[in-house]
MDAnalysis code that builds the backbone (N, CA, C; Angstrom):
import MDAnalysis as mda
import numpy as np

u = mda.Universe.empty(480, n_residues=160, atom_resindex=np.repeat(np.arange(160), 3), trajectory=True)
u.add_TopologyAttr("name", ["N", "CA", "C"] * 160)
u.add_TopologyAttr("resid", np.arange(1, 161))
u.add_TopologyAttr("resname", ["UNK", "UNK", "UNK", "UNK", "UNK", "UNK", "UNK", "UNK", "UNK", "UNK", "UNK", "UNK", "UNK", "UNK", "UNK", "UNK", "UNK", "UNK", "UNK", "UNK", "UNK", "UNK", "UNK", "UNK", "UNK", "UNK", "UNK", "UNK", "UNK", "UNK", "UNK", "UNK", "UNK", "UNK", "UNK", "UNK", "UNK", "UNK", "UNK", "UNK", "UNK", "UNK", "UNK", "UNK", "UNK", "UNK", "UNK", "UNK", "UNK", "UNK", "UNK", "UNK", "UNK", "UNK", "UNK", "UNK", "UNK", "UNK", "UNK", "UNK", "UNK", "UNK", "UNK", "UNK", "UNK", "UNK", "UNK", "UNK", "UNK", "UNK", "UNK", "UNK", "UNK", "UNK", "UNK", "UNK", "UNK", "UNK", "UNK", "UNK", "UNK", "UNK", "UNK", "UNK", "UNK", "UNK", "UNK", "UNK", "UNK", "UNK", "UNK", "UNK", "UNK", "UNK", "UNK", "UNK", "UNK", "UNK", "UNK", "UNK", "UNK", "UNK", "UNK", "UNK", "UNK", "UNK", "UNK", "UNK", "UNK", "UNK", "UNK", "UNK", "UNK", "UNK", "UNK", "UNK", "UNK", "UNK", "UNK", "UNK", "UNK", "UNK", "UNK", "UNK", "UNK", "UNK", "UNK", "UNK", "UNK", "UNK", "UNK", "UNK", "UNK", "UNK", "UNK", "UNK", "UNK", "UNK", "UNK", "UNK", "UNK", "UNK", "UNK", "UNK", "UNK", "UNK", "UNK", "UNK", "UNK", "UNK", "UNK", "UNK", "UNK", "UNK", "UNK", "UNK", "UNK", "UNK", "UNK", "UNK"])
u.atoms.positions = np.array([
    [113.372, 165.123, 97.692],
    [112.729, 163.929, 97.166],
    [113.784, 162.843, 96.980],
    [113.733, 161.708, 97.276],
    [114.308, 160.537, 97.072],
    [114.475, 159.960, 95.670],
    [115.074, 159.633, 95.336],
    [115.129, 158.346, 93.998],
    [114.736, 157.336, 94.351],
    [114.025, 156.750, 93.102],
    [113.950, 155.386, 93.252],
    [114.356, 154.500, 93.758],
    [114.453, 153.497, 93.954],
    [115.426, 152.631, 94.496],
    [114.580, 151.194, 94.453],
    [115.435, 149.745, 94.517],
    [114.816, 149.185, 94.187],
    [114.636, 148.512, 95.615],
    [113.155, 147.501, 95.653],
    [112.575, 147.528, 96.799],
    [113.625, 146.508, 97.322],
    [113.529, 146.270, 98.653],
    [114.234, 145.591, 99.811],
    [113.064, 144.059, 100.733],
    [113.429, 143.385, 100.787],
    [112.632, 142.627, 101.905],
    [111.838, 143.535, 103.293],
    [112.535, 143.841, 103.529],
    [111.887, 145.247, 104.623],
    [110.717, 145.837, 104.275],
    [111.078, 146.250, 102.577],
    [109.787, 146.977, 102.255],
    [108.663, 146.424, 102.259],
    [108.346, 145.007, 102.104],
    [107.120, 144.430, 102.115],
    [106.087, 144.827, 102.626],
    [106.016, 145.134, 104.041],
    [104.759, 145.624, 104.751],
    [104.042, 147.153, 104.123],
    [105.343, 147.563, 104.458],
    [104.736, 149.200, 103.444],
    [104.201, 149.009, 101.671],
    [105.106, 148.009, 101.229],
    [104.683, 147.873, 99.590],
    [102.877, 147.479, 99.567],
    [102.889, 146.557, 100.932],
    [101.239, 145.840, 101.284],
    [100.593, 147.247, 101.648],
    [100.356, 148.206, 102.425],
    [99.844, 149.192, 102.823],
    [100.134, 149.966, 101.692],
    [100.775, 150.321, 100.678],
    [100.645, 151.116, 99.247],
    [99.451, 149.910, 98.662],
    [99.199, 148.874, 98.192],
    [98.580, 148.063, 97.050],
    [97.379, 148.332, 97.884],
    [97.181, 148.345, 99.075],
    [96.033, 148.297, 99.791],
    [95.463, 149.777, 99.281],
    [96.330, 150.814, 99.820],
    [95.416, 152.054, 99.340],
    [95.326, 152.306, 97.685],
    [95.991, 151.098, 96.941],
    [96.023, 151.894, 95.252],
    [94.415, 151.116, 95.141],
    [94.087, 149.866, 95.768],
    [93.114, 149.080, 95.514],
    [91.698, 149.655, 95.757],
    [92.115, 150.295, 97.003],
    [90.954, 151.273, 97.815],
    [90.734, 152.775, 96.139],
    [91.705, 153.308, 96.112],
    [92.089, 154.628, 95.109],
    [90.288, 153.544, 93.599],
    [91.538, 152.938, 93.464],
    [90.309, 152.155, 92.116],
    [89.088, 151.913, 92.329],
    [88.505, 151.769, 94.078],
    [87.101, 151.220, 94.093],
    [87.030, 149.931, 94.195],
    [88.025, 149.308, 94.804],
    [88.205, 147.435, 94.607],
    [88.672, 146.900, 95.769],
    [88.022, 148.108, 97.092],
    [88.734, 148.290, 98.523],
    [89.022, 146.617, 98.812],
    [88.295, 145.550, 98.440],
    [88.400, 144.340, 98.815],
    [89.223, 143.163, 98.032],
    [89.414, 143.506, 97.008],
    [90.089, 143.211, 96.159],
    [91.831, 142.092, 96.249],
    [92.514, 142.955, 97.412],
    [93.775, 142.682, 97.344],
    [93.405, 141.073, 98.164],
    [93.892, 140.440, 97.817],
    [94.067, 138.566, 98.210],
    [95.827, 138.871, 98.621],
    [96.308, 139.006, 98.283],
    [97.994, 139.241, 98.358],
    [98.576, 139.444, 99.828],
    [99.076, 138.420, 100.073],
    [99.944, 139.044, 101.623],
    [101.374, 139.300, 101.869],
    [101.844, 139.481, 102.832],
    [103.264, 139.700, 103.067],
    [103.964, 138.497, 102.315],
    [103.577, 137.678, 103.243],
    [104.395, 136.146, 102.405],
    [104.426, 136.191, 100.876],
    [103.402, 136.660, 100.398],
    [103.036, 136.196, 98.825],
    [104.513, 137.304, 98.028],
    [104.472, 138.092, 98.431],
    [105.344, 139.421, 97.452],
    [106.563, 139.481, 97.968],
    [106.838, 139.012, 99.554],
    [107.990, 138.531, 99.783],
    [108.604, 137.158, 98.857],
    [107.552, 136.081, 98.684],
    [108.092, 135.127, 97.825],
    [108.226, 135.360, 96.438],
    [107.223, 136.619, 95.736],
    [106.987, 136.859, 94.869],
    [108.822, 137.532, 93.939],
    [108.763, 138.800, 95.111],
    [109.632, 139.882, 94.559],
    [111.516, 139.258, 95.230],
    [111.189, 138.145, 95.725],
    [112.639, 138.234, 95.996],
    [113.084, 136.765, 96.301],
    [112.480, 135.707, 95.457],
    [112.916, 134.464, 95.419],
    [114.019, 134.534, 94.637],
    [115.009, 133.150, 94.329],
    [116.072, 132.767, 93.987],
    [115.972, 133.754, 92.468],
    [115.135, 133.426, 91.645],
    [115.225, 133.965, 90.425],
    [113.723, 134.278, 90.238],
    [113.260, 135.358, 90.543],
    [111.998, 136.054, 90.701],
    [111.565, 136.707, 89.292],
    [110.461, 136.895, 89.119],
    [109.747, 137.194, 87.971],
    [109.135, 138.390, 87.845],
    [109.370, 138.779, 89.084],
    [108.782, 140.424, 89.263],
    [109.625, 141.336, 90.553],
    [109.472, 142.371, 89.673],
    [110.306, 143.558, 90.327],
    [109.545, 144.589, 90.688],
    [110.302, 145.318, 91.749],
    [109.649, 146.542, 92.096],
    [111.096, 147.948, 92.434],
    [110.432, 148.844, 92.372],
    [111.165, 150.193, 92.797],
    [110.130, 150.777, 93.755],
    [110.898, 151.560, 94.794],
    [109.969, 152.248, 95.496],
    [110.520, 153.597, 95.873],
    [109.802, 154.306, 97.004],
    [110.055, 155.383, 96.921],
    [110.348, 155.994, 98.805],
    [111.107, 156.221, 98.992],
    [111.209, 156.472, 100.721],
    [110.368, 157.183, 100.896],
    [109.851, 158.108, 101.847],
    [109.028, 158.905, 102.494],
    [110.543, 159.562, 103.645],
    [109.768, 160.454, 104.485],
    [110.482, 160.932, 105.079],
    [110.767, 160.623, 106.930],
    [109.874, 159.204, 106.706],
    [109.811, 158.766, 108.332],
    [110.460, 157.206, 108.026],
    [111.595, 156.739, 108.775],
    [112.304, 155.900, 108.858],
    [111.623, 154.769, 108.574],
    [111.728, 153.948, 107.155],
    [110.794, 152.895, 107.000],
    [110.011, 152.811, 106.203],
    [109.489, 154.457, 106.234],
    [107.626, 154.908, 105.185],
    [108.174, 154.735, 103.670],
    [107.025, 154.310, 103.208],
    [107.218, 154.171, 101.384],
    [106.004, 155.143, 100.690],
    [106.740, 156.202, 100.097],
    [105.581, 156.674, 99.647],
    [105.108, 156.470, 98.222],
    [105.630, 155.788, 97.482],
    [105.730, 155.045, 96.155],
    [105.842, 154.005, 96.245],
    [105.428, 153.099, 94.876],
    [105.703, 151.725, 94.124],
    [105.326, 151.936, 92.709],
    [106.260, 151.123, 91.879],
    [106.662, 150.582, 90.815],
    [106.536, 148.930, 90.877],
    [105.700, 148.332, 90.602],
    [106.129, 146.568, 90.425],
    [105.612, 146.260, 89.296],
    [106.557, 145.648, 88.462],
    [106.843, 145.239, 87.524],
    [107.344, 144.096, 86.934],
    [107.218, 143.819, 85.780],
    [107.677, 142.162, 85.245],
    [107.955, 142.166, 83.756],
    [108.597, 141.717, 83.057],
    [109.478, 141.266, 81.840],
    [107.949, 140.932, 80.964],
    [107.524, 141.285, 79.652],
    [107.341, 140.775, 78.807],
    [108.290, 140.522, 77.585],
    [107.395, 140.060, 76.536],
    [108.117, 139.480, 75.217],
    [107.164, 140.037, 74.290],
    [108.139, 140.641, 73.241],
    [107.545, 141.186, 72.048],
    [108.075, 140.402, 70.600],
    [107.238, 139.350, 70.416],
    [107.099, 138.447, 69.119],
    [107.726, 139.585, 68.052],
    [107.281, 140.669, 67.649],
    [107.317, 141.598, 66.378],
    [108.948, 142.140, 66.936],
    [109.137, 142.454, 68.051],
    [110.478, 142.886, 68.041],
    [111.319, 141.987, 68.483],
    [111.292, 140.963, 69.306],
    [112.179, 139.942, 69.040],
    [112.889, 139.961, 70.218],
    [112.529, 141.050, 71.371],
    [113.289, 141.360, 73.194],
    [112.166, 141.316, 73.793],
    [112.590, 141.279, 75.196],
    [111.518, 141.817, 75.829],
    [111.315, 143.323, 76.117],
    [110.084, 143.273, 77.206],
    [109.435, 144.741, 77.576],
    [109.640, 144.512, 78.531],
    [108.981, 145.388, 79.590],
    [108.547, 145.733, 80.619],
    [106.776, 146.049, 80.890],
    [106.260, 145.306, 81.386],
    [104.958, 145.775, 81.734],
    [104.721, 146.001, 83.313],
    [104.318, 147.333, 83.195],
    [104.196, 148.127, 84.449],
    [102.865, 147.492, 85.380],
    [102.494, 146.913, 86.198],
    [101.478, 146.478, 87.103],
    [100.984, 147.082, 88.164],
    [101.683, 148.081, 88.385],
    [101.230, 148.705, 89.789],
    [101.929, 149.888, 89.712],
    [101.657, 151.027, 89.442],
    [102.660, 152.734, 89.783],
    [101.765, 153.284, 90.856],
    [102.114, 153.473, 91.840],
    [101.380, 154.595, 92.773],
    [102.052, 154.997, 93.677],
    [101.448, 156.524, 94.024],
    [102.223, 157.161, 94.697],
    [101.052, 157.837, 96.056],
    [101.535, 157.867, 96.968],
    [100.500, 158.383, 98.044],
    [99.961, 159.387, 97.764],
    [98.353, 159.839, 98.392],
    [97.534, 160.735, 97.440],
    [98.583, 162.361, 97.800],
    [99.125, 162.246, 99.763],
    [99.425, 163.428, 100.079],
    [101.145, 164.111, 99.547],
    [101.679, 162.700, 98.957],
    [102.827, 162.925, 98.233],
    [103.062, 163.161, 96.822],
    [101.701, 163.077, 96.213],
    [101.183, 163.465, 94.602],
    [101.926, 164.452, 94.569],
    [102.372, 165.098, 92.894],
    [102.736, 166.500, 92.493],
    [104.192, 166.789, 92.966],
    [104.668, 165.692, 93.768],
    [106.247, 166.302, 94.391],
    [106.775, 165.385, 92.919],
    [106.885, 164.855, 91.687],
    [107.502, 164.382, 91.201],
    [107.787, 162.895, 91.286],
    [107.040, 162.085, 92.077],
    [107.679, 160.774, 92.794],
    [107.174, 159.506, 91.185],
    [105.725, 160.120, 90.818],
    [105.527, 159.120, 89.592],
    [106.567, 159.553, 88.337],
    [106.644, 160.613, 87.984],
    [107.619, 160.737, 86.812],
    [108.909, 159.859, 87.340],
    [109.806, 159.866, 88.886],
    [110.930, 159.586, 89.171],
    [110.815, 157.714, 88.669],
    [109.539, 157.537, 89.326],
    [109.340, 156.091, 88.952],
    [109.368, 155.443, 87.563],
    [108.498, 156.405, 86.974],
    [108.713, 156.110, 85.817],
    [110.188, 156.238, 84.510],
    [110.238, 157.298, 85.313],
    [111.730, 157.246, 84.592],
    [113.204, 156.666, 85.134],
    [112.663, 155.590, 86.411],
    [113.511, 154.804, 86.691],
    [113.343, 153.796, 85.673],
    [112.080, 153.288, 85.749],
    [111.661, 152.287, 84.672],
    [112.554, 152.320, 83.161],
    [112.266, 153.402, 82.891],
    [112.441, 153.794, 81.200],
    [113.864, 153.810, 81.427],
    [115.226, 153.782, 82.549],
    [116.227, 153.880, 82.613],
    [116.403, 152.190, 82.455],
    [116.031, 151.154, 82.905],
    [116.034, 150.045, 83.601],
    [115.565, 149.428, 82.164],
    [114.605, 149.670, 81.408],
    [114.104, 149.388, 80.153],
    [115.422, 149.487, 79.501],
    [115.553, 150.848, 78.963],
    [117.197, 150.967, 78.127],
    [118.175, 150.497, 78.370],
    [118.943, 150.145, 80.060],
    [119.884, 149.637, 80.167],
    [119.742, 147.846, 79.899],
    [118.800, 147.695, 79.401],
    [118.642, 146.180, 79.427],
    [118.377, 145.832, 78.106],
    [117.995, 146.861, 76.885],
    [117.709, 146.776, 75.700],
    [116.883, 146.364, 75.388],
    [115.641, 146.635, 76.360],
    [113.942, 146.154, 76.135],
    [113.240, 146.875, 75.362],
    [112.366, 146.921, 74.694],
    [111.710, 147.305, 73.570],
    [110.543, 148.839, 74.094],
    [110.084, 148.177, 75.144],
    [109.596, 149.412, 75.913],
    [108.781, 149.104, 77.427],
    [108.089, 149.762, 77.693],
    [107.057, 149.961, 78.802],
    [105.607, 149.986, 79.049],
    [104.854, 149.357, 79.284],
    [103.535, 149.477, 78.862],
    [102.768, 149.185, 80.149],
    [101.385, 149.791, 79.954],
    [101.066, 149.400, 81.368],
    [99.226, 149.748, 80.870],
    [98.370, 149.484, 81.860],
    [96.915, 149.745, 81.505],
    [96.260, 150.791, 83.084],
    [95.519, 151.739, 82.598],
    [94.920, 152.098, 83.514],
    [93.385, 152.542, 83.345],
    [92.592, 153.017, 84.070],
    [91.609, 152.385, 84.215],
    [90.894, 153.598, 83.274],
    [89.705, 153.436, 82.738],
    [89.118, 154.810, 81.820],
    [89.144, 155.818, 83.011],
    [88.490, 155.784, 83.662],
    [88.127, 157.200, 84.543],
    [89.212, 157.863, 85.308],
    [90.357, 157.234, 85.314],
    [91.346, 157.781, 85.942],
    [91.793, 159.040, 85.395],
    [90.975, 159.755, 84.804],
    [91.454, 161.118, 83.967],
    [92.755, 161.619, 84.807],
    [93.103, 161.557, 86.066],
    [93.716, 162.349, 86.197],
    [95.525, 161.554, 85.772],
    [95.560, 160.439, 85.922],
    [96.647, 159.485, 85.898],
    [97.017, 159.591, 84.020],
    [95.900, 159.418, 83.236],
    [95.862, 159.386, 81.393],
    [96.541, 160.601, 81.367],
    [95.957, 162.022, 82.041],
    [96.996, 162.915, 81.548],
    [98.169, 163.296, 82.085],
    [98.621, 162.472, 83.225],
    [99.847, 162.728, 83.395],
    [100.571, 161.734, 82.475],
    [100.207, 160.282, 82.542],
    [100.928, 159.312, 81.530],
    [101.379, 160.604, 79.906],
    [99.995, 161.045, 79.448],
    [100.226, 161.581, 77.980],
    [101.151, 162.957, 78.503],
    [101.342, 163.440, 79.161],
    [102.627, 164.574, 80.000],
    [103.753, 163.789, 79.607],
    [103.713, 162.554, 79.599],
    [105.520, 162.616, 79.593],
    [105.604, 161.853, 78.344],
    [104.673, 161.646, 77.447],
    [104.896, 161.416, 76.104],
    [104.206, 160.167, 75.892],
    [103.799, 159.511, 77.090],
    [103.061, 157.948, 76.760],
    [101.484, 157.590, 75.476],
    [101.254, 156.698, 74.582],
    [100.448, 156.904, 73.989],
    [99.679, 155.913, 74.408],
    [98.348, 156.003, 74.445],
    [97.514, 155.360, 74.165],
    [97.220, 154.372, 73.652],
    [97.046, 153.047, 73.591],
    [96.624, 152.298, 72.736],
    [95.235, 151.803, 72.576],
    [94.175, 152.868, 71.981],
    [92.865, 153.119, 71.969],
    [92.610, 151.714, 71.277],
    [93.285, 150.893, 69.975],
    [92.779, 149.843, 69.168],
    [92.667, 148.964, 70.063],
    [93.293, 148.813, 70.877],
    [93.472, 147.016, 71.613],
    [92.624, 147.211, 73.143],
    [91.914, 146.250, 73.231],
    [91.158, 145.913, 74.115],
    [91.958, 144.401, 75.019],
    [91.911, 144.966, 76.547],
    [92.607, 144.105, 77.340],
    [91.391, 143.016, 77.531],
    [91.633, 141.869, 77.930],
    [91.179, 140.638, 77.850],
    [91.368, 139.935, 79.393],
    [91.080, 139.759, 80.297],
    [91.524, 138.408, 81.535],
    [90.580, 137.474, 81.375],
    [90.973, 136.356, 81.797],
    [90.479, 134.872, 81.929],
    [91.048, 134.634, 83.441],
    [90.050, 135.027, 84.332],
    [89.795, 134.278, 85.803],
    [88.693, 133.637, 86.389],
    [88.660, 133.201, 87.502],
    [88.046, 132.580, 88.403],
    [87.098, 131.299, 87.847],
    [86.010, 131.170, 87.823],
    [85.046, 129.845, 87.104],
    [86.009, 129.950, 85.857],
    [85.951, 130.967, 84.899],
    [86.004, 130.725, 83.403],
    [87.652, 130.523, 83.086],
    [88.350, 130.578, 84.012],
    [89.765, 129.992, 84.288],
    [89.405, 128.628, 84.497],
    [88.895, 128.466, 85.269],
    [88.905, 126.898, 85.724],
    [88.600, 126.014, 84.717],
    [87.248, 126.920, 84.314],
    [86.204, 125.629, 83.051],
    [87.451, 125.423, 82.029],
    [87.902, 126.543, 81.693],
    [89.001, 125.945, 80.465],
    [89.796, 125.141, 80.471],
    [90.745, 125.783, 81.885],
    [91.951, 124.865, 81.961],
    [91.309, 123.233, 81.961],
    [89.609, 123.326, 82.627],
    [89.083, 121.309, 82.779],
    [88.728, 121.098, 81.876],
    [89.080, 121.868, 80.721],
    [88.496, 120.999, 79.079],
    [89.346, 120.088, 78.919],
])
């Protein structure tokens, strides 16, 4: 198994063919708007706002993981975090270890930077993803309910 590593310009196409099948995995097969250009400009402009780690495969090129990720801020602690946006790992490379490696690249990358922690949301029915997260000690945050503001009801606001 490979380590982590953090993604490359190269990786783009494969990082696009992972988001494509995590999108398909959720039921949101149509979902992804995102192209090469976008995550190429995204993950590796002058001073970029989001990061990723990935994971080799064993055919020159193949990615069988992603990690992409981005910096929050914690008001109560006074650093930032890390909020996790995307972990997946290919369905036929599951169980070799590749999400714990990811994740505990993260939680390495968190500490060496003196961020407060890691957080991330996944979906209710994903039973199988909740109990691996609670496997490596992750908790729950059953009180707080996630919130987005897109599309019309983005717009209407921002035209108040």
């Amino acid at each position: 198994m490979s380590a982590p590593r953090p993604a490359t310009p190269s990786d783009v196409p494969e990082m696009l063919r992972l988001i494509v099948e995590l999108a398909v995995y959720e039921k949101e097969p149509d979902a992804v708007k995102t192209s090469e250009a976008d995550l190429d400009r995204a993950l590796f402009a002058d001073a970029p706002a989001v990061f990723a780690f990935v994971v080799d495969g064993d055919e020159p090129g193949e990615l069988v993981g992603l990690a992409i990720w981005f910096l929050t801020f914690s008001t109560w602690e006074g650093v930032h975090g890390i909020h996790l946006e995307d972990l997946y790992v290919s369905p036929r490379h599951r169980g070799a270890g590749h999400g714990r490696a990811l994740l505990a690249r993260l939680a390495r990358e968190a500490t060496a930077r003196g961020l407060a922690r890691v957080e991330w949301v996944v979906l209710d029915w994903n039973e199988p993803s909740i109990g691996f997260y609670r496997s490596l000690g992750a908790a729950s945050m059953d009180e707080w309910t996630a919130f987005r503001l897109d599309g019309e009801a983005l717009a209407a606001l921002g035209a108040a």
